[in-house]
C-alpha positions as CSV (number, residue, x, y, z in Angstrom):
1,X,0.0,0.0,0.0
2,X,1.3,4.0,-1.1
3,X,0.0,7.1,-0.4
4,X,1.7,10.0,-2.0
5,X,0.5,13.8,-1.4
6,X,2.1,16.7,-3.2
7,X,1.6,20.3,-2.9
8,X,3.1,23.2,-5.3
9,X,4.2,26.5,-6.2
10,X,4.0,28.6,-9.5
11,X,6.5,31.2,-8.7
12,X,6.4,32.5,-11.9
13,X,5.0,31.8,-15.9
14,X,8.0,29.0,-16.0
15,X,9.1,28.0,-12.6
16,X,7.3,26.3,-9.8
17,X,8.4,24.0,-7.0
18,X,6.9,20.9,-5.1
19,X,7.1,19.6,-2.0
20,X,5.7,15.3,-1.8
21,X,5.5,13.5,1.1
22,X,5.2,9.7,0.4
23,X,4.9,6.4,2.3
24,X,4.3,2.9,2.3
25,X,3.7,-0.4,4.0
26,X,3.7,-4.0,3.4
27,X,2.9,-7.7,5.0
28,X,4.0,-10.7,4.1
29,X,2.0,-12.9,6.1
30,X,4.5,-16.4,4.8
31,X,7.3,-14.7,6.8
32,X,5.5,-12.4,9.2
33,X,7.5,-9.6,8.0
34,X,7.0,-6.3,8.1
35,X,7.6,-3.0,6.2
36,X,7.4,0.7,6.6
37,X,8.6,3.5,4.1
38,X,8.2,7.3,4.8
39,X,9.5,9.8,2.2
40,X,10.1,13.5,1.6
41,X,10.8,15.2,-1.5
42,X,11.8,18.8,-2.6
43,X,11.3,19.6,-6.6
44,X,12.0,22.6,-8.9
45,X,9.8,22.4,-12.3
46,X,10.9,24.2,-15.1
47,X,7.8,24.8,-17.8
48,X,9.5,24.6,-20.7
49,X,5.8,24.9,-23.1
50,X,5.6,28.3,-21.0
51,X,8.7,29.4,-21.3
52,X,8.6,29.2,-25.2
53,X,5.5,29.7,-25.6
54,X,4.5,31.8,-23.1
55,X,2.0,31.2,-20.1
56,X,-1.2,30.2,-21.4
57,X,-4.1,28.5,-18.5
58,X,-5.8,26.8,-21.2
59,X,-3.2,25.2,-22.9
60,X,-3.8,21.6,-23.9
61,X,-0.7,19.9,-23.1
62,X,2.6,21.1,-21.3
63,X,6.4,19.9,-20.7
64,X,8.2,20.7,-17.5
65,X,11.2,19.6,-16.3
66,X,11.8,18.7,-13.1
67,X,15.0,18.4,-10.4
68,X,15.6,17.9,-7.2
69,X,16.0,16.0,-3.8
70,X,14.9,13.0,-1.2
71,X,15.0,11.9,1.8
72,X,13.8,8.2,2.4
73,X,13.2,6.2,5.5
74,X,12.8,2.4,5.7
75,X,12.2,-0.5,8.4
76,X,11.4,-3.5,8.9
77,X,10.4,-6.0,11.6
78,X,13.6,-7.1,12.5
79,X,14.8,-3.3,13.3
80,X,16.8,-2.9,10.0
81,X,16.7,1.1,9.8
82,X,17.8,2.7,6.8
83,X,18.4,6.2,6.0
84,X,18.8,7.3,2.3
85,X,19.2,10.6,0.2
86,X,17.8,10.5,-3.3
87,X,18.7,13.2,-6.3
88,X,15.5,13.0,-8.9
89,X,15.7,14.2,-12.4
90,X,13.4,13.7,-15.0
91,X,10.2,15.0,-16.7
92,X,6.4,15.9,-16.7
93,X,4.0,15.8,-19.0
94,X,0.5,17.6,-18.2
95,X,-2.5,16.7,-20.2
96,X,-5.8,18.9,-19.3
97,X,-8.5,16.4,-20.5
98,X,-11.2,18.5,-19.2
99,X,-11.6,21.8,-17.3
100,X,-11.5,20.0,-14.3
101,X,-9.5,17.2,-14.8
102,X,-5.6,17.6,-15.4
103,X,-3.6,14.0,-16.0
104,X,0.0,14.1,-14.9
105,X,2.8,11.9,-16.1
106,X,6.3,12.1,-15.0
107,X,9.4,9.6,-15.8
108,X,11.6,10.1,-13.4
109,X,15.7,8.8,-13.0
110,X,16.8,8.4,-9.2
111,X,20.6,9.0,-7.9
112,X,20.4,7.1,-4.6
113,X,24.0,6.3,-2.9
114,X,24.9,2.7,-1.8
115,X,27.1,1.5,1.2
């Protein structure tokens, strides 16, 4: 089970940020283990449609770019703890299908140390 809640900011026509907070659990009943993952995440989007094209609220379809950075945590039953920073870059792509319905999809590359 995830849940993943977002919130953002248009600082101006091409530039916004967004802050996501993100978790998740898991059972496995055949081993009686357990699992528990809390998340935060800090991203700049740069709108590149706007930024060519110029900021338009009815636009169809839009390209951003996004950037940023994570923190991860992660347990289990047996007390394994783990702390992990992430760097995210990768894309979104914003479809407004109807005036009150925007779809969002965004590929995304993680950088997340080892060891």
């Amino acid at each position: 089970k995830n849940l993943s809640v977002s919130f953002g900011k248009l600082w101006t026509e091409a530039h916004s940020f967004r802050a996501t907070v993100d978790g998740g659990w898991s059972y496995a009943s055949k081993t009686d283990d357990k699992f528990l993952r809390l998340g935060v995440k800090l991203s700049h989007l740069f709108n590149v449609t706007s930024y060519m094209a110029g900021y338009d609220p009815s636009r169809v379809f839009e390209v951003s770019t996004v950037a940023g950075i994570g923190y991860n945590y992660s347990t289990r039953k047996e007390g394994d703890n783990f702390h992990v920073g992430e760097i995210h870059l990768g894309a979104q792509l914003k479809l407004h299908l109807f005036p009150q319905l925007i779809s969002f999809w965004s590929p995304c590359l993680l950088f997340i140390p080892t060891g």
